[in-house]
N, C-alpha and C positions, 0 to 999 in steps of 0.2 A: 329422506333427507338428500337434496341435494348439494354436490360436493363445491360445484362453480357458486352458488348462493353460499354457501359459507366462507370459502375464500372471499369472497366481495365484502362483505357480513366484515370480516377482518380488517380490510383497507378502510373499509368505512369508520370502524372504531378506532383506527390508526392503531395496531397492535404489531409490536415488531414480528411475533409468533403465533399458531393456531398449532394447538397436539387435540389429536384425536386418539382416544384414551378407551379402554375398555371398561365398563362400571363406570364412567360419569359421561356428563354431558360431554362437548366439545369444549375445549378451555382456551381462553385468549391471554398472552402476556399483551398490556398494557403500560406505560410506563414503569416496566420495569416487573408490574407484581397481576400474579397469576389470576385471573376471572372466571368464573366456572359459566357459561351460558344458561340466561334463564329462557329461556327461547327453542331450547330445542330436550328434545328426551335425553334419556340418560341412554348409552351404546351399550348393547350385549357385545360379546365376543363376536358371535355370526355378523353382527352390524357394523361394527370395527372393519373387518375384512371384506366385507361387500362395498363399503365406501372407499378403502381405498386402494382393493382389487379394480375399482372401478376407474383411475386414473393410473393403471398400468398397464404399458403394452406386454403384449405378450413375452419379449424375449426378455422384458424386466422380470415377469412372474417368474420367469425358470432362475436367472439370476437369484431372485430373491427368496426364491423353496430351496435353491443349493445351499447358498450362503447365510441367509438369517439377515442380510443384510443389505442395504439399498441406499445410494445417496442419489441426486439425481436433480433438476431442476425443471419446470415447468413455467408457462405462460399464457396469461390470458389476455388476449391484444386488447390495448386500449386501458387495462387496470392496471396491473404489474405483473413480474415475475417470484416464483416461488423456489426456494433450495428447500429441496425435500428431501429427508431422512425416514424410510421403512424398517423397520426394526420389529423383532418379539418380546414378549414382556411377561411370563408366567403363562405362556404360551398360545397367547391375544396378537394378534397383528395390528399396531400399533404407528403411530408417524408422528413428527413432527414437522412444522412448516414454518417454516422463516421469511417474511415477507424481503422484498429487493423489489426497491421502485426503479421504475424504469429509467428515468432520470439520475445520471450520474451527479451525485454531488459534489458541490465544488470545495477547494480546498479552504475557503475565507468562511463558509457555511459549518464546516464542521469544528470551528472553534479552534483550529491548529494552529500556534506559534509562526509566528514571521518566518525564523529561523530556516522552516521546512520548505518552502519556497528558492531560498540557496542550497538547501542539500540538493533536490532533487538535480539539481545543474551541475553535478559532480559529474563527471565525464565515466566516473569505474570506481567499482568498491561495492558493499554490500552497505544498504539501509533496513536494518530489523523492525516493522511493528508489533508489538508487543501488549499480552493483555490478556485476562479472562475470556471466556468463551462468551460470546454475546456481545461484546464490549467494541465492537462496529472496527476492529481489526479487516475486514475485509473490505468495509465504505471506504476507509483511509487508504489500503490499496488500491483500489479503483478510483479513486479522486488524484494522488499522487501520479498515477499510471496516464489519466485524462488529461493533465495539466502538461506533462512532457509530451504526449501525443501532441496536445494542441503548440507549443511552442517551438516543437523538433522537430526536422526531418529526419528519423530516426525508424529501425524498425525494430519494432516491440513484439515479443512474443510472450504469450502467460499461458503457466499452468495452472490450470483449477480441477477441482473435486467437491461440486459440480462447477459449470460457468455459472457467475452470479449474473452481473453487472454485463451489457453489452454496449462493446466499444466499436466506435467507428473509426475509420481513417481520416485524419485531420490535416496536421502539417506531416505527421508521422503514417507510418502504416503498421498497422495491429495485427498481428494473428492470435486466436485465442483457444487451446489445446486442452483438450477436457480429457480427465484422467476416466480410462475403462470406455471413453468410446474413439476414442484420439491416441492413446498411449495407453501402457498397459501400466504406468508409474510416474510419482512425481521423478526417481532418481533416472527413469531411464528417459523419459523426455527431455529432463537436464543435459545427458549425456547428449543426444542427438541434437539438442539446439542448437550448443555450442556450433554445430558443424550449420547453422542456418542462418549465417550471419547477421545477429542479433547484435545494434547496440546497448537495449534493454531489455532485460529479463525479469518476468514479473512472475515469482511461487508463491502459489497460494499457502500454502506451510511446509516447514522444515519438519519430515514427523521421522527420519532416520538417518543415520549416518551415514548411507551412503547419498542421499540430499542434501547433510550439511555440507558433505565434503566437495561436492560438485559446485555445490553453491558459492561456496567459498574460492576453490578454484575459478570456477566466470566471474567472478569478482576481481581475482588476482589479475585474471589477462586481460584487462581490460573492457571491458561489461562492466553496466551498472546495476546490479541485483537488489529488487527490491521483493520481501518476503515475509513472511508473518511466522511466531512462535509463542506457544501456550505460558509466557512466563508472567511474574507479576514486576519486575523491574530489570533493570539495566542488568547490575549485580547478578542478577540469577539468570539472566539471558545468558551473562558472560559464562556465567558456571555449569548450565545445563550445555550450552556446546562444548565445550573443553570435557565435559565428564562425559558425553557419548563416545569420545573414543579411549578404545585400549588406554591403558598407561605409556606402553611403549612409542606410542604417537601424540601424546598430549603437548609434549613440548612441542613440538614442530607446527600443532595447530594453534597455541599460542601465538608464536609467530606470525602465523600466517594469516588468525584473524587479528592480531595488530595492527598488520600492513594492509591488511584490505577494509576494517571497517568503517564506516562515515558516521553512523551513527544508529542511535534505539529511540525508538518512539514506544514509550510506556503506557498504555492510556487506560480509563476506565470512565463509563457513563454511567452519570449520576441523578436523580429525580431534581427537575427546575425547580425550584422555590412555591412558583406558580401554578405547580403541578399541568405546564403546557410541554409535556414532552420531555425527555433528557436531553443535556448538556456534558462535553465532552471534558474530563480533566486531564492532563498531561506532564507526564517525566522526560526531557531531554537528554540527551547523552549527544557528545558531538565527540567525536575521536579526534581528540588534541595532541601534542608529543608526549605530554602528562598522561593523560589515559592509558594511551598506546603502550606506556612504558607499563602500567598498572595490568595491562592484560597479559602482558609477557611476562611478569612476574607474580600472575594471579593472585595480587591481591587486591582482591575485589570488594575487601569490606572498604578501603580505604574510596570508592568510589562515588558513594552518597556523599560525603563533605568537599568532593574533587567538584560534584556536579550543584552543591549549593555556590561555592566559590566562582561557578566558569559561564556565569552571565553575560562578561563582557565577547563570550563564544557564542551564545545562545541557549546554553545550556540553561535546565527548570527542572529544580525540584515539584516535589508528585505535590509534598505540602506547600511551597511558594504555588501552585496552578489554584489548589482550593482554595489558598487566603483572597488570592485575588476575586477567585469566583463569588468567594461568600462577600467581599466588602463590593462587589459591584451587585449582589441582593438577586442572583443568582439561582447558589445554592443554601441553604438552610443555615446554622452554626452546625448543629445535631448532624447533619449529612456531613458535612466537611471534616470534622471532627474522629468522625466513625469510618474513613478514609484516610486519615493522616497517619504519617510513618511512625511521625513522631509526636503522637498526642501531646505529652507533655512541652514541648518544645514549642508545638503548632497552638497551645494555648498561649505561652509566653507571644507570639506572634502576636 
């Protein structure tokens, strides 16, 4: 089996995923839902690891006999690019593979609100995207990132773990810093950027405290930080930062992400009606004086009904984004429905 044929194999089925799995075939996610390959054998253990020892250099092998663990990226010129995850699994050497077209997509392509268009032209503050894993959190970074390169003269620096998306110099100039072969950290590349005089800074995710708190600070002094986090909406974005730090610090980071936030892009992709690909659906959050005040005083349950009411802001509920999807014949009733916050409410709709 070869490994370049099955990546291809992939693009060609348009499959966001390709895992190579020990005990089954090779399996492709599809919109959305898992396909076992009738096309190729089913993988022993030895065969797992001879395929995808076969696309690692050497000083990745030692990396990944130390640690159990590998992220990394790869490219095939002319098809696309792959973020690749090496991992063990009951003691099988195992991956997964996340396709990344080469082609940055543009912001009007992924279905994103007017609204985010005016954010990104915010001079400083943090913009959070937000969302499940798979949930194209990283297209929406790199399309947001594209759109200020192409309009600013600005110089943007991002952190990732791996590089997904490759960006050029436009009106702006890019640099693009990949975590373990560029830095040895999202929090200490943070640290040193600042000193790199950056007007935009782009993290690939917030995964500890000493990241949020960085992040937060470039945000404060002016930087525009744009970043991604594992959450499912605004509300919990708010609470999963404030609760990573101590107690004794919680107030103060209230504050501070008060003062610095623009706003959360909530999102999650959903199977089209017409079973041609997914479709993105979307929660707003715009940091108004109203919010602002809601953050500093953590309460955050009060922010679903802040952000149904603050349309005239740009703000969108998760369930105003499906009503629309489904009455433009989109997405499904059954799919919309089985995403809504608030079922019962989102039927009255």
């Amino acid at each position: 089996m070869d490994i370049s044929e099955l990546l291809k194999e992939a693009v060609q089925r348009t499959a966001s995923d390709l895992h190579i799995i020990a005990n089954a075939p090779p399996v492709f996610r599809i919109n959305g839902e898992l396909i076992l390959s009738q096309d190729y054998p089913i993988l022993k253990s030895e065969d797992t690891k001879k395929l995808i020892y076969g696309f690692l250099s050497d000083s990745q092998k030692v990396v990944f006999e130390e640690k159990k663990e590998l992220d990394f990226s790869i490219n095939i010129p002319k098809v696309t690019r792959f973020r690749v995850n090496v991992h063990m699994q009951r003691g099988n050497v195992e991956a997964a593979l996340r396709i990344v077209p080469l082609a940055i997509p543009v912001i009007e392509e992924l279905n994103l609100p007017e609204i985010v268009k005016t954010l990104i032209n915010k001079p400083n503050g943090i913009i959070i995207v937000t969302g499940p894993t798979g949930m194209g959190k990283t297209t929406t970074l790199a399309a947001l990132v594209d759109r200020i390169n192409e309009e600013n003269k600005y110089l943007i620096i991002t952190v990732e773990d791996p590089i997904e998306y490759i960006h050029t110099n436009k009106q702006g100039v890019i640099k693009q810093r990949e975590v373990g072969s560029d830095t040895l950290s999202f929090a200490n590349a943070l640290k040193y950027t600042l000193r790199q005089d950056p007007d935009v800074i782009s993290v690939g995710e917030m995964r500890d405290l000493e990241t949020i708190s960085t992040a937060l600070t470039a945000a404060e002094t002016g930087h525009l930080v744009l970043t991604t986090l594992h959450t499912p909406d605004a509300s919990q974005t708010i609470d999963r930062i404030i609760d990573v730090f101590p107690p004794y610090q919680q107030q103060q980071i209230k504050i501070q992400l008060s003062g610095c936030l623009q706003a959360i892009i909530s999102q999650v992709l959903l199977p089209r009606a017409d079973k041609e690909g997914r479709i993105l659906a979307t929660e707003i959050l715009v940091a108004t004086s109203a919010i602002r005040a809601l953050i500093r005083e953590q309460r955050t349950e009060q922010i679903p009904s802040s952000i149904q009411t603050g349309a005239q802001f740009g703000m969108q509920s998760m369930d105003k984004s499906l009503k629309e999807l489904y009455q433009k014949g989109l997405i499904t009733y059954e799919i919309a429905l089985s995403h809504a916050k608030n079922p019962l409410d989102f039927k009255k709709m």
